[in-house]
C-alpha positions as a Markdown table, in Angstrom:
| # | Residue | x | y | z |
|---|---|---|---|---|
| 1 | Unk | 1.9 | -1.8 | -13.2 |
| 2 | Unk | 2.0 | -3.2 | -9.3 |
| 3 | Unk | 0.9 | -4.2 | -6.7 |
| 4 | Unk | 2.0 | -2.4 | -4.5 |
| 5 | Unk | 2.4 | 1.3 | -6.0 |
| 6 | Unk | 3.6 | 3.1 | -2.2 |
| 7 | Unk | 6.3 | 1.1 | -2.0 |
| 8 | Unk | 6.7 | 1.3 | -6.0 |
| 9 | Unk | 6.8 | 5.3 | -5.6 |
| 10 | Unk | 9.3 | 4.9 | -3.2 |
| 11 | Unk | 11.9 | 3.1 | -4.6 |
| 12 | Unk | 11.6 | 5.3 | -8.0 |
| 13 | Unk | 12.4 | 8.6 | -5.9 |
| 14 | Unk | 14.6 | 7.5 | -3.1 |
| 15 | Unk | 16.9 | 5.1 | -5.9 |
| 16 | Unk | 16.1 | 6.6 | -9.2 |
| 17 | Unk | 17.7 | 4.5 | -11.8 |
| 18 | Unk | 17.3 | 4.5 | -15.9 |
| 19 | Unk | 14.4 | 6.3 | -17.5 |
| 20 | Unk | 13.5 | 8.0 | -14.1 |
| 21 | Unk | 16.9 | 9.3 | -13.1 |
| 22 | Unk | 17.6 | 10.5 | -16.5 |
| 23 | Unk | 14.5 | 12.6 | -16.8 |
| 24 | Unk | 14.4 | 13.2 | -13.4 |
| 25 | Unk | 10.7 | 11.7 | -12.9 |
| 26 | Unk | 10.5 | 12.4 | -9.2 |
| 27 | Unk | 5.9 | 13.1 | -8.6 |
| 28 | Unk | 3.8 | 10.9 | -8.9 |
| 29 | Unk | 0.6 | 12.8 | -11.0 |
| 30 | Unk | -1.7 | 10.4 | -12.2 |
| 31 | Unk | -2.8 | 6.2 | -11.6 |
| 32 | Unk | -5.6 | 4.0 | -11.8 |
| 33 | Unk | -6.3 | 1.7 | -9.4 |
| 34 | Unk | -7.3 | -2.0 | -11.1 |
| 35 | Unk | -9.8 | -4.3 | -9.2 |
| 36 | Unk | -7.3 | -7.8 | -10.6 |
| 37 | Unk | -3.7 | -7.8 | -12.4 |
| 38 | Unk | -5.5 | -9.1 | -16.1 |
| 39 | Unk | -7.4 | -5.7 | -16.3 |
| 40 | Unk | -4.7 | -3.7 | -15.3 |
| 41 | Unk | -2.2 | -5.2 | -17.7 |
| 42 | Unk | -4.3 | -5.2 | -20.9 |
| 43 | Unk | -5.0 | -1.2 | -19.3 |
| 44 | Unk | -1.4 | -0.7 | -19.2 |
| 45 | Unk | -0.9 | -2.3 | -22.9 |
| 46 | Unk | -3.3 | 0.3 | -24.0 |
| 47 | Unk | -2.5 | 3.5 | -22.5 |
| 48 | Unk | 1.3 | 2.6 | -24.0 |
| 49 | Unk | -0.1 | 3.0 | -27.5 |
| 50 | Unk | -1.9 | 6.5 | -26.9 |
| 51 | Unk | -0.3 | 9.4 | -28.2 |
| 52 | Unk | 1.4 | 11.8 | -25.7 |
| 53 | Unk | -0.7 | 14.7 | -26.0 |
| 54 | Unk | -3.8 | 12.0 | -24.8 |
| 55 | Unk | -1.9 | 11.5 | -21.5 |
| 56 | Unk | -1.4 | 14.6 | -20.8 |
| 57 | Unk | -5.3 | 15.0 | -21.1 |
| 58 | Unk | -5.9 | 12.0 | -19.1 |
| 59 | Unk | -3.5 | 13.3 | -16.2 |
| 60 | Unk | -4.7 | 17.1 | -16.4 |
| 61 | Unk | -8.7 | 15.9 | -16.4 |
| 62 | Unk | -7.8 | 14.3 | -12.8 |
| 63 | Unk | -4.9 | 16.4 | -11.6 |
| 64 | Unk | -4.8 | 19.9 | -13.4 |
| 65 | Unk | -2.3 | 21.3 | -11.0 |
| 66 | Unk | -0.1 | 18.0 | -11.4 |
| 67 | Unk | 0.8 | 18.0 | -7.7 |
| 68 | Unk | 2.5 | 14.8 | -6.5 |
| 69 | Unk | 0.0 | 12.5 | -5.2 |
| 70 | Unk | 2.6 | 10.0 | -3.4 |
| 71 | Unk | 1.8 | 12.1 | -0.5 |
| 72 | Unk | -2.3 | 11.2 | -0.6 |
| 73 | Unk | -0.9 | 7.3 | -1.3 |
| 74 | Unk | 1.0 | 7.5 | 2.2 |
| 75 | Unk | -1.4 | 8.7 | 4.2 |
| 76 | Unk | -4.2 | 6.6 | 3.2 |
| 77 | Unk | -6.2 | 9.6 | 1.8 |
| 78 | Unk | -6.5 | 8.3 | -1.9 |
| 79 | Unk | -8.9 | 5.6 | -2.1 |
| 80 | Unk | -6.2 | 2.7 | -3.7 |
| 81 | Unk | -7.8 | -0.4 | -4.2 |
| 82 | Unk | -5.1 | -3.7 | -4.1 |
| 83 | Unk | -4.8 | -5.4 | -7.3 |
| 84 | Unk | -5.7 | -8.7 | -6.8 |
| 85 | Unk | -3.7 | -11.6 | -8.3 |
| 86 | Unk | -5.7 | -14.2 | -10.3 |
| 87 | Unk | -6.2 | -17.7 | -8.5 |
| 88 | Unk | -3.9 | -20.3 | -10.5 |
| 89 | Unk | -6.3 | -23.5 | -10.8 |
């Protein structure tokens, strides 16, 4: 999760480090854009528990070629909506 995923991208394919450098996780093939940061992290929580073969279907129902869609992200083609942080009262 972020809040700002271009710049996220980025860093993960220009400076791979850990998981993504040793799998070589360089495409960006699937996200969902959260409206506020508590959504998005009880999302994330969830889609961590789901099975692998239920991401796949998730990824291949929106992107059944799995092309990279930094490219989309850069040019301001993809419709991402900024997370917004909650207010702290």
């Amino acid at each position: 999760m972020t809040g700002d995923l271009v710049r996220r991208v980025w860093v993960h394919r220009e400076h791979p480090s850990g998981f993504c450098a040793h799998y070589r996780v360089d495409r960006l093939v699937w996200y969902e854009p959260q409206t506020d940061m508590i959504a998005a992290i009880a999302f994330e929580k969830r889609l961590k528990r789901w099975r692998r073969a239920w991401k796949i279907a998730l990824i291949e129902k929106q992107n059944p070629d799995w092309r990279d869609l930094y490219p989309e992200l850069t040019t301001g083609t993809a419709g991402l909506q900024a997370i917004e942080r909650p207010s702290r009262q």
